[in-house]
C-alpha positions as CSV (number, residue, x, y, z in Angstrom):
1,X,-29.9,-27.9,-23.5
2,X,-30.8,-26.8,-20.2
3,X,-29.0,-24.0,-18.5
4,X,-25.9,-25.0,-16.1
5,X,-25.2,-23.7,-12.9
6,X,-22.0,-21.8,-12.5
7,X,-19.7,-23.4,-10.0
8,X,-19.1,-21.5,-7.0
9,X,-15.6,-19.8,-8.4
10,X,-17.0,-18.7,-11.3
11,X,-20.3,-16.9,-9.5
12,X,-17.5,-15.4,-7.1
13,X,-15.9,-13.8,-10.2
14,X,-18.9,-12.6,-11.8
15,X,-19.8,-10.8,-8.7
16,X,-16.6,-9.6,-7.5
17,X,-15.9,-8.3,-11.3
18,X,-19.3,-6.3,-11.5
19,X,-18.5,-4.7,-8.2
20,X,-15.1,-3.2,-9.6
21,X,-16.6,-1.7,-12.8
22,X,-19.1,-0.3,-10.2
23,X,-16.6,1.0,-8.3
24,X,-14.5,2.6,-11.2
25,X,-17.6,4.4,-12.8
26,X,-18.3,6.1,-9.2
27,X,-14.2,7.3,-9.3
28,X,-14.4,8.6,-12.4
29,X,-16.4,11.7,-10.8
30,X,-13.8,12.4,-8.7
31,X,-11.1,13.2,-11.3
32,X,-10.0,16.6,-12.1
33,X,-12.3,18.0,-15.3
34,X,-15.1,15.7,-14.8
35,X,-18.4,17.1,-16.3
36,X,-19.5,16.6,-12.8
37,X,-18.1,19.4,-10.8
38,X,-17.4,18.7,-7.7
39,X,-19.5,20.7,-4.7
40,X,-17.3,23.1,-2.7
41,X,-18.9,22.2,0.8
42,X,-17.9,18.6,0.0
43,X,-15.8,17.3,2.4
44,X,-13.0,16.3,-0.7
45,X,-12.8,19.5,-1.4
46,X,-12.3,21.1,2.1
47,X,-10.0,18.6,2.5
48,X,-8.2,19.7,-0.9
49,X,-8.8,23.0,0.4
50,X,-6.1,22.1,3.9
51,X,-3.8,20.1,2.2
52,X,-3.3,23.5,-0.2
53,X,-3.2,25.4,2.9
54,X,-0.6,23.0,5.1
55,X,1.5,22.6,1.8
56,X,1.9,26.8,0.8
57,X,2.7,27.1,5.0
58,X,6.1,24.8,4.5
């Protein structure tokens, strides 16, 4: 049997789907207690860094 062509709904799927799991492996860097650390010049932590800064001035 030769190999079939998937219909244009199911090649839509197959991409969108490898994109997400692409996406959530990058995220899971960003959580708290990764292995990764994060760097402190990076611009999540200087923002981590205000937020801290605006919430302790209320």
């Amino acid at each position: 049997m030769g190999v079939t062509r998937l219909k244009r709904k199911d090649r839509k799927n197959k991409t969108t789907s490898r994109l997400e799991v692409q996406f959530l492996k990058l995220a899971t860097n960003l959580e708290a207690g990764s292995r990764s650390a994060e760097k402190k010049n990076s611009q999540i932590a200087i923002n981590n860094a205000v937020l801290a800064k605006a919430a302790a001035a209320k």
